[in-house]
C-alpha positions in Angstrom: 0.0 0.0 0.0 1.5 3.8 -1.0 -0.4 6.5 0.8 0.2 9.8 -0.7 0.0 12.8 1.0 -0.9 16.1 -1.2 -0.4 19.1 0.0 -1.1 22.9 -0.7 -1.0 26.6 0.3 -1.8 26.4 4.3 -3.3 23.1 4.1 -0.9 20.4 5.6 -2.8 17.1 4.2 -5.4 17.9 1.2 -5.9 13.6 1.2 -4.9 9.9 2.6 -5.0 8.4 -1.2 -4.4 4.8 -0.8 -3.3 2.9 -3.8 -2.7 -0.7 -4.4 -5.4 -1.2 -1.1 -7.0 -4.0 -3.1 -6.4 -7.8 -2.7 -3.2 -8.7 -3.4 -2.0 -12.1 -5.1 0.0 -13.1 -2.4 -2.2 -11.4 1.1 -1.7 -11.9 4.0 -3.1 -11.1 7.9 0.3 -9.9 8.2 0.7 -8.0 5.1 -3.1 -6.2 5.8 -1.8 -5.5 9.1 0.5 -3.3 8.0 -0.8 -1.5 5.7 -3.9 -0.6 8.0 -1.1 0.4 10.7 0.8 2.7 8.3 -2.6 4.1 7.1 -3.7 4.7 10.8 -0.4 6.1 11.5 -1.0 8.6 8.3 -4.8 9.3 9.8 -4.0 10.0 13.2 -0.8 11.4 13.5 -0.6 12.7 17.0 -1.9 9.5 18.2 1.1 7.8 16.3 3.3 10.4 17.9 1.7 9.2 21.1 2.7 5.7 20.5 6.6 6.5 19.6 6.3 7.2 15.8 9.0 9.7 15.9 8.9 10.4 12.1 5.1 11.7 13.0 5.9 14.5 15.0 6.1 17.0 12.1 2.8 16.0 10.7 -0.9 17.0 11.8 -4.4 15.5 11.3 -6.6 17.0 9.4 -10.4 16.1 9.3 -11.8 17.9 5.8 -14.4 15.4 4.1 -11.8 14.4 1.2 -8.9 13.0 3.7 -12.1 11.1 6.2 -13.4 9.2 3.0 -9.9 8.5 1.9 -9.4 6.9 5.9 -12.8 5.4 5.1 -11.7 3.5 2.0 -8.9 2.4 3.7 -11.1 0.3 6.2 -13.4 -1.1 4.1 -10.8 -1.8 1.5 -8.3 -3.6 4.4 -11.8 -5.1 5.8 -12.3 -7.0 2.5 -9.1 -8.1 2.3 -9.0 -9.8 5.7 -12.5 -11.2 5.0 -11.3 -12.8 1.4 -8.3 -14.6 3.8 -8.6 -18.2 4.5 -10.3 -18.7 8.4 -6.8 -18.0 10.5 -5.6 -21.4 12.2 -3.6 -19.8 14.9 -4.5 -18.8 18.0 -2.2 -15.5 17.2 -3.8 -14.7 13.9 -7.1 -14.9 15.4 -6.5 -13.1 17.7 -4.9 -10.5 15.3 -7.8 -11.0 13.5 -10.5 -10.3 15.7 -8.9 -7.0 16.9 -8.3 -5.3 13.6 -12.0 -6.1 12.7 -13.5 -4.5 15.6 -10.9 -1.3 14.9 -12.1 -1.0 11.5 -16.2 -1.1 12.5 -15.3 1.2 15.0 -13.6 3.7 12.4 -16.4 3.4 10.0 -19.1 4.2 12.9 -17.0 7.1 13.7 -16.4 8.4 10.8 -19.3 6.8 8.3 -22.4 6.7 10.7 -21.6 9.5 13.2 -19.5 11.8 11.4 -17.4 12.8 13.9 -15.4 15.9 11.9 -19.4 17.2 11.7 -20.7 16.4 15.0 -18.2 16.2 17.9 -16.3 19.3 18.3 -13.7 17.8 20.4 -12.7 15.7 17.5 -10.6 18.8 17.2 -10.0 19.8 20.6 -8.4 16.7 22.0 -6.5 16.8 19.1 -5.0 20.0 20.1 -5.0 19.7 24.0 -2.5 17.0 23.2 -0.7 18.0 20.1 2.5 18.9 21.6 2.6 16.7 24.9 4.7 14.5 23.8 7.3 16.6 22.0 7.7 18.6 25.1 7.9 15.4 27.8 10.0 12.8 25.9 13.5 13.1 24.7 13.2 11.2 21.7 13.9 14.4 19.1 17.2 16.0 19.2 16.8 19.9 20.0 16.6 21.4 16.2 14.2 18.7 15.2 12.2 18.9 18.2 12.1 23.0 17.7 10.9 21.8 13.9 8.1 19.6 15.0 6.9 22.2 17.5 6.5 25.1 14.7 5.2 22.9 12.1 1.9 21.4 15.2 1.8 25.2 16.0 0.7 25.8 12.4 -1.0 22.5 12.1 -3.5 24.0 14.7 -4.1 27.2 12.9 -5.3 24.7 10.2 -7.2 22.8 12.7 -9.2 25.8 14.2 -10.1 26.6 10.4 -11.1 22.9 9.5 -13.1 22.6 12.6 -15.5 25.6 11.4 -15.8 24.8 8.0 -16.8 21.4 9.2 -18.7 21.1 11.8 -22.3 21.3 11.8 -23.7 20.7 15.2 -22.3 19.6 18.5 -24.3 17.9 22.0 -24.1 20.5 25.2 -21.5 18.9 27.1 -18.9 18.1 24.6 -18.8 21.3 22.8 -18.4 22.8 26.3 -15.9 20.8 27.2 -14.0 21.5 24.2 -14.2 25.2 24.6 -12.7 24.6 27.6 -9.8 22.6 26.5 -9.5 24.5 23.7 -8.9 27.9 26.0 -6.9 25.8 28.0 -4.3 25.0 25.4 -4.8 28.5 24.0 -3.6 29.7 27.4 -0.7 27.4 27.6 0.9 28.5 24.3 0.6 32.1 24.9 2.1 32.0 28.9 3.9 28.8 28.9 5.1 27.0 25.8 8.7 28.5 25.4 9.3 27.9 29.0 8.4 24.1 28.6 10.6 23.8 25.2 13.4 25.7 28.0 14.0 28.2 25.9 16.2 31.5 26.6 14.2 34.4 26.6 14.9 36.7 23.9 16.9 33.9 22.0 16.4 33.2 18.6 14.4 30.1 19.1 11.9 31.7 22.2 11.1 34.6 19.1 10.5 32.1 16.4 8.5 30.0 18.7 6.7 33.1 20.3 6.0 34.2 17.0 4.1 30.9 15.9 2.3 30.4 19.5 0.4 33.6 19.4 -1.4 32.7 16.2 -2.1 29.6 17.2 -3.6 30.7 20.6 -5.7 33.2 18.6 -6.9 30.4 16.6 -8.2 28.3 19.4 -9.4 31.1 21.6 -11.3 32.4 17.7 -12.8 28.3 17.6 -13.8 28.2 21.2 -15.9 31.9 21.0 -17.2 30.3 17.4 -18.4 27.1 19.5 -20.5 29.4 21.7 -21.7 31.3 18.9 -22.3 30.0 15.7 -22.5 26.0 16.1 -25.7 24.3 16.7 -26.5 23.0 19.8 -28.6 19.7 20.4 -30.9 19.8 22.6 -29.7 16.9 25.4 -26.4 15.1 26.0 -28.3 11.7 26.2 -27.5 9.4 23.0 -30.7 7.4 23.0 -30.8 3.4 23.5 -30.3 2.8 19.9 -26.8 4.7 19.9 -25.6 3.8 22.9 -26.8 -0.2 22.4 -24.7 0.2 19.0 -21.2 1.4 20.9 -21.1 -0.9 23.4 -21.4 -3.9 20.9 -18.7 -2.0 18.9 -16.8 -1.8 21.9 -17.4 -4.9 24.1 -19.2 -7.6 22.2 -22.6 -8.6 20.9 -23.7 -9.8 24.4 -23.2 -6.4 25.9 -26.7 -4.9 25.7 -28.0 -1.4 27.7 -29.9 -4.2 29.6 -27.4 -6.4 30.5 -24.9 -4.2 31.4 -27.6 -2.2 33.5 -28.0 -5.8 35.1 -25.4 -6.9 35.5 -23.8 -3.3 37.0 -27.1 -3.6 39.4 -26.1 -7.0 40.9 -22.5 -5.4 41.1 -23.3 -2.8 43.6 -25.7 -4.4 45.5 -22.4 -7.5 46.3 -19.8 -4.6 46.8 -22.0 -2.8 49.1 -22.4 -6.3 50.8 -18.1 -6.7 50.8 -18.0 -3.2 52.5 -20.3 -3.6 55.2 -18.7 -7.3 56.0 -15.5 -5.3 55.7 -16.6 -2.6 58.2 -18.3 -4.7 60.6 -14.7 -7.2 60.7 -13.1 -3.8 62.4 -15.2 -4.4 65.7 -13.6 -7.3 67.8 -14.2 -8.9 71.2 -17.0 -6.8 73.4 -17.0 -3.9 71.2 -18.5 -6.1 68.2 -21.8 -6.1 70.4 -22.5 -2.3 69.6 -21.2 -2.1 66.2 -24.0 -0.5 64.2 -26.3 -2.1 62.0 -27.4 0.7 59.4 -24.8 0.3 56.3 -24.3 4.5 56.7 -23.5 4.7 60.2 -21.3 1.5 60.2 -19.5 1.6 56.5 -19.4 5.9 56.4 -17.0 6.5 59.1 -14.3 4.3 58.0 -14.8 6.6 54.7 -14.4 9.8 56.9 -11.3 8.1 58.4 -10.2 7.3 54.9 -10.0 10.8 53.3 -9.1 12.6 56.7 -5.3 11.2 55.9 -4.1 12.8 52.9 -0.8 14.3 51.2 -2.8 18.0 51.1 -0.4 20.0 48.6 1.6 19.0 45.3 5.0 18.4 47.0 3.6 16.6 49.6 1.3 14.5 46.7 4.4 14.0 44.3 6.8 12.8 46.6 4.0 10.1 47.9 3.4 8.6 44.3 7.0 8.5 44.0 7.5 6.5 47.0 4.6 4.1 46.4 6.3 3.6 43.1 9.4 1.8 44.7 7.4 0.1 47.1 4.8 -1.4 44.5 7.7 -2.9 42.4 9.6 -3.8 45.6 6.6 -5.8 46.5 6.3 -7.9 43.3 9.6 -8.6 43.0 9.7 -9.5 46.8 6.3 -12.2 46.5 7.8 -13.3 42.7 4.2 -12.4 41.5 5.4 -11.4 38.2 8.3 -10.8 35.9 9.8 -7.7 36.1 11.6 -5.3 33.3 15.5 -4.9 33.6 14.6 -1.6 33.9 12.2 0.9 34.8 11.2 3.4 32.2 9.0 5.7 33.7 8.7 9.4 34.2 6.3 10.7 36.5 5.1 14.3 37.4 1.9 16.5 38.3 -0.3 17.1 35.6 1.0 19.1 33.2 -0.6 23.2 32.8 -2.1 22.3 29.7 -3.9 19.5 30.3 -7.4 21.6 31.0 -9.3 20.4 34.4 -8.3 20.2 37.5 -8.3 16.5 38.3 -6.8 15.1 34.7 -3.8 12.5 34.9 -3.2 9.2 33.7 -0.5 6.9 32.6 0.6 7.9 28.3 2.6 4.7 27.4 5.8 4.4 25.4 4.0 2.8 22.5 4.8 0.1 19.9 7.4 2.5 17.5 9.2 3.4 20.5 8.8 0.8 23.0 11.6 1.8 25.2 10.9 5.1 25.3 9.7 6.7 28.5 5.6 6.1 29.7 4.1 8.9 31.0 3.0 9.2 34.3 0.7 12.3 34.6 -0.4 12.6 38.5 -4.0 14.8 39.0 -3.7 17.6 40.6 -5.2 20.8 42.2 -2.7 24.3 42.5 -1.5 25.0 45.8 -3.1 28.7 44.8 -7.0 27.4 44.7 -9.7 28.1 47.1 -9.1 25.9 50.5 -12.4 24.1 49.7 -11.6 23.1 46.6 -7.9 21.9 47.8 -9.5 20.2 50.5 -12.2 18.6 48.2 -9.5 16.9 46.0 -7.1 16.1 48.6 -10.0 14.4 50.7 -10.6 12.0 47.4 -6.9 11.2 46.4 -6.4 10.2 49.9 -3.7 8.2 51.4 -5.2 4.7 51.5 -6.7 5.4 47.7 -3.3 6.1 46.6 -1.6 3.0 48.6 -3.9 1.3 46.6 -4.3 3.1 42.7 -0.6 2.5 42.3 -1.2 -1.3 41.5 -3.6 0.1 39.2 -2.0 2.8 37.2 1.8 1.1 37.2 2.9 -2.3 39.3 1.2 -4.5 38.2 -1.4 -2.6 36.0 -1.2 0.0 33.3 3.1 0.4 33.2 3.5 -3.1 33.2 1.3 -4.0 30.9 1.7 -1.8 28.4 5.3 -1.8 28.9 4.7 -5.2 27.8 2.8 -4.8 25.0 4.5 -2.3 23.0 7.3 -4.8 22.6 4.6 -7.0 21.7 5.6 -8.4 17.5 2.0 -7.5 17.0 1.5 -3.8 16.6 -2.8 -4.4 16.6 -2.5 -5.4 20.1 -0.7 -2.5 21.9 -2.5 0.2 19.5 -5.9 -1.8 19.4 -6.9 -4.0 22.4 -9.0 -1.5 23.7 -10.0 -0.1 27.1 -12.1 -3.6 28.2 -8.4 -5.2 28.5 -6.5 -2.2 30.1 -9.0 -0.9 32.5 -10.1 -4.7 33.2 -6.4 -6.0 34.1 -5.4 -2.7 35.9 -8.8 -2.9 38.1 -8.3 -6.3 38.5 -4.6 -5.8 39.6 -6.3 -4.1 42.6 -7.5 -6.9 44.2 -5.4 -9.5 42.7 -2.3 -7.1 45.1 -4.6 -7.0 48.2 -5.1 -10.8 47.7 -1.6 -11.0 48.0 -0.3 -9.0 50.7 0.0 -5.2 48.9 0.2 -3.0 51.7 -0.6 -5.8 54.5 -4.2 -6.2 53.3 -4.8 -3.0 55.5 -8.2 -2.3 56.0 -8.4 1.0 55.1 -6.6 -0.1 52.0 -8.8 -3.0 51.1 -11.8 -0.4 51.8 -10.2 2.2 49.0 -10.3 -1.0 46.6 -14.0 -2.1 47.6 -15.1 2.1 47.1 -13.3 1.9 43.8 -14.7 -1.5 43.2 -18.2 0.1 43.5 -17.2 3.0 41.8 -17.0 1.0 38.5 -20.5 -0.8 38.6 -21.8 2.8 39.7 -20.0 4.2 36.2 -21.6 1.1 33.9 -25.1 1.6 35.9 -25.1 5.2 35.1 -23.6 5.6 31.9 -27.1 3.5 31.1 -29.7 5.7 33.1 -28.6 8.9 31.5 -28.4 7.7 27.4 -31.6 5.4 27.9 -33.3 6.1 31.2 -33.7 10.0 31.0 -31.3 10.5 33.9 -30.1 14.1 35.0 -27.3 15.7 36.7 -28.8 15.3 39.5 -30.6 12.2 39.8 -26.7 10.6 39.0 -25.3 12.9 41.7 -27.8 11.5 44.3 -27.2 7.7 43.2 -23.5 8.3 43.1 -23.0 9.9 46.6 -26.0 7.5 48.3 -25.6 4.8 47.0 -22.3 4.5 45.3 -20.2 6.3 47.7 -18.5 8.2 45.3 -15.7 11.0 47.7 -16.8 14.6 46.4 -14.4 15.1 43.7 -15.3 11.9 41.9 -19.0 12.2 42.2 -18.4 16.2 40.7 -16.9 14.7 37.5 -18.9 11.8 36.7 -21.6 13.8 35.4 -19.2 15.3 32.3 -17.9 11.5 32.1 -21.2 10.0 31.7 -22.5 12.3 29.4 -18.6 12.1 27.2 -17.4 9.0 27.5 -20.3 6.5 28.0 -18.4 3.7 26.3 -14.9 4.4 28.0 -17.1 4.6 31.2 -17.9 0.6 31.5 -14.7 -0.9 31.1 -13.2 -0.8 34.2 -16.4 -2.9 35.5 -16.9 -5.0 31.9 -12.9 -5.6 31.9 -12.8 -6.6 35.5 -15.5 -8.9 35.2 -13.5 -11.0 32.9 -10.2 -11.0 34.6 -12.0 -12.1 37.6 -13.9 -14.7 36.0 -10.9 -15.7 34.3 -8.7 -16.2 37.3 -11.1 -17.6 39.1 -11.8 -20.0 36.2 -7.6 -21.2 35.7 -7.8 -21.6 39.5 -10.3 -23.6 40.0 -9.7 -25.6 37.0 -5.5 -26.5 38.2 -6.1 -26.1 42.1 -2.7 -26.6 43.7 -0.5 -26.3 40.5 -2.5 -23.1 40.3 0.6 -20.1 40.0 -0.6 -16.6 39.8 2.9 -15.6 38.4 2.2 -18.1 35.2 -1.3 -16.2 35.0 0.0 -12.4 35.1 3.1 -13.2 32.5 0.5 -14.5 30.3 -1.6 -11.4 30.3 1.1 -9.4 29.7 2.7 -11.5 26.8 -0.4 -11.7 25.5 -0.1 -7.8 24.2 -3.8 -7.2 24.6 -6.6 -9.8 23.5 -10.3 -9.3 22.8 -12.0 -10.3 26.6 -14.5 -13.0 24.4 -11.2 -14.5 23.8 -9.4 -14.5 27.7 -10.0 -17.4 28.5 -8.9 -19.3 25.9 -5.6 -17.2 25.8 -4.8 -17.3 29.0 -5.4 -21.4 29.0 -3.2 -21.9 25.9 -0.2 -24.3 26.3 
């Protein structure tokens, strides 16, 4: 496959033109695989950046109508070509297979059936809230190329800004607020900011040039954001409907996963977590004093909560220097019970969010990624300023508590999200690390959670186990809710009463899963969808070998796996 990229006067990519897409006489899964990765990598540029694509860093997307059919053509044209194959015999080609199908139904729902580029605008402005994040963080780019790569993004989002308003027709409430926000966000970053990150002189040669290209491109944004509030049409609700929504999560998760079942099964969820918590609870009153332990769930399960948030970091030194040590004591602790193997060498780099990143509560972990697999992962720490009002400080510091941290870190890096996508990005499959989707990540990285407390993390400490069980909760609460408010009418705050009364949610969590539920409704369910199926999984291999059970065997097989569809765990993870 060629693609060809045209090009004109202030347009970066005129069209993807993919020639030679067609069956070939000697095709291959490897072969399609490929060619849909280098197409992909042309499409979505920053997101190859993301994933160590060095070479990508001085290209941009662009979304006009001629470059999304050309993307189009590529996935039906690469979807033919992997249905004309013989059935794979491999348990590696199908699962190969199976992935790249679901990513190409996915890109043609986007794209095809929802038109994105016409009706989401923060098709544009997550494009630019992360365009130069990884330029500025990793040191893959030596200094004139990285000074190169920054200019030519700064004019890629002057194109952006003027792409996003000749194509977009209408936008829901929520997500064209949120990207005004990101977009001022970003717009703020590279007027006060951006030559200070690149650590640039002032007055030098380079702080000018880039000065001269920031301010442009902050006008840009800022021109978008006023044009969202403006011009664009607004829809009337955030909620997608059943028939949307019913459509994504099969995209996503599987033809079993209806609204019904998952509202279901996320039901049954919170009812046995609940359950958990209050055994949990009741466990910390011994000998006489177990006699007047309360019986209401509130007054017995609420205080442990209060007791919970009361122990917490309370500024960003204080909060930085925590996740650092829990770091070194999560790896310490796997290496120390053998639970899984461990890299040579840690490749990590971890810091508070940084000031472009709009919101005040956004981190994550922004892996190395299969181009560049030993390149640093990103470890991106929420965060609240040390200038913000004290109830505000005190409202995030009260969520991202002591015992929560003690216990997110197997989450977000030993065992879960480092590790395993450490793992997969030397994986020889690119489709896995680029395309297993949340279900996998978010499952093992929940699952992690327990799977640690299980085996000692932190001495099984009750306050810890307790952050796991709120968490636990947290993600049937997320599944339950992302149903109520696309199919069951749900407001704001008919979700905010469920999620403080009944699922417990601390205050800065229940504050934000509003925006999430009306965003992200399909990112939303995979912690509790993914963790499902680890559970049942493990529990599954367990029962099934009994004493010659080894949880070590079972966690170097999901991370050699690379990422696998979850219909398809069990038979991976059972393979000889």
């Amino acid at each position: 496959m060629k693609i060809v990229i045209c090009s004109g006067v202030g347009v970066a990519m005129v069209a993807v033109l993919v020639v030679g897409c067609g069956m070939r006489p000697a095709d291959d899964l490897r072969s399609v695989a490929d060619d849909y990765v280098a197409a992909w990598a042309a499409f979505f540029p920053s997101l190859a950046l993301s994933a160590g694509k060095v070479d990508a860093a001085t290209a941009f997307e662009t979304f006009d109508q001629p470059t999304v059919d050309a993307w189009l053509e590529v996935n039906h044209r690469c979807r033919q070509r992997l249905e004309g194959l013989p059935d794979p015999i491999g348990l590696d080609d199908r699962v190969d297979r199976t992935l790249l199908l679901q990513q190409i139904a996915g890109e043609i729902h986007r794209w095809s059936d929802r038109q994105a580029h016409r009706t989401d605008p923060r098709t544009y402005s997550t494009v630019a809230n992360h365009a130069l994040t990884p330029i500025l963080v990793r040191r893959n780019l030596a200094p004139a190329d990285r000074l190169d790569a920054v200019l030519r993004r700064l004019e890629g989002l002057r194109r952006l800004a003027d792409e996003a308003k000749a194509n977009l027709r209408s936008g829901r409430p929520a997500a064209t607020a949120a990207a005004v926000r990101d977009l001022r966000a970003t717009a703020g970053f590279l007027e006060d900011g951006l030559a200070s990150a690149l650590e640039l002189e002032p007055g030098a040669p380079a702080a000018d040039r880039i000065e001269s290209a920031a301010v442009p491109a902050a006008a840009a944004l800022d021109d978008l954001a006023a044009w969202l509030e403006a011009e664009l049409e607004i829809a009337a609700e955030d909620a997608w409907g059943r028939e949307l929504l019913a459509r994504e999560l099969v995209l996503a998760y599987g033809d079993e996963t209806t609204p019904e079942v998952l509202e279901g099964r996320a039901l049954a969820e919170i009812e046995t977590v609940r359950g958990l918590m209050e055994d949990l609870a009741r466990s910390a009153w011994v000998g006489d004093a177990a006699a007047g332990a309360p019986e209401a769930f509130d007054e017995l399960v609420r205080p442990l909560l209060a007791d919970m948030e009361a122990e917490n970091a309370g500024g960003q030194a204080a909060f930085l220097q925590e996740f650092l040590t829990l770091i070194d004591r999560s790896e310490d602790f796997l290496r120390q019970r053998d639970l899984v193997d461990l890299p040579a060498q840690r490749t990590l780099y971890t810091a508070l969010s940084p000031s472009h990143f709009a919101g005040a509560a956004v981190g994550g972990v922004y892996p190395a990624g299969p181009f560049d697999p030993e390149a640093e992962t990103l470890f991106y720490l929420p965060t609240v300023p040390d200038t913000a009002p004290d109830a505000v400080r005190a409202g995030f510091y009260r969520s991202f508590n002591h015992s929560f941290n003690t216990m997110i870190i197997t989450h977000e890096i030993y065992p879960g999200h480092y590790l395993q996508l450490k793992a997969a990005a030397s994986h020889p499959s690119r489709i896995r690390p680029l395309f297993a989707g949340d279900g996998f990540t978010e499952g093992w990285a929940s699952f992690c959670e327990q799977m640690a407390l299980d085996a000692g993390w932190d001495d099984d400490r009750l306050l810890t186990r307790m952050a796991h069980l709120r968490k636990r909760l947290e993600n049937a609460v997320r599944a339950y809710v992302s149903v109520q408010v696309h199919c069951r009418g749900w407001g704001r705050e008919a979700l905010h009463d469920f999620a403080v009364e009944t699922g417990l949610l601390p205050p800065q969590f229940a504050e934000n899963l509003w925006h999430r539920a009306v965003l992200t409704p399909i990112q939303l369910p995979s912690y509790f969808i993914g963790f499902r199926a680890f559970d049942r999984t493990w529990r599954t291999q367990r029962d099934l070998l009994g004493d010659d059970f080894d949880a070590k065997v079972f966690n170097n097989a999901v991370l050699a796996s690379g990422g696998v569809p979850l219909e398809m765990l069990d038979e991976v993870l059972s393979a000889p």
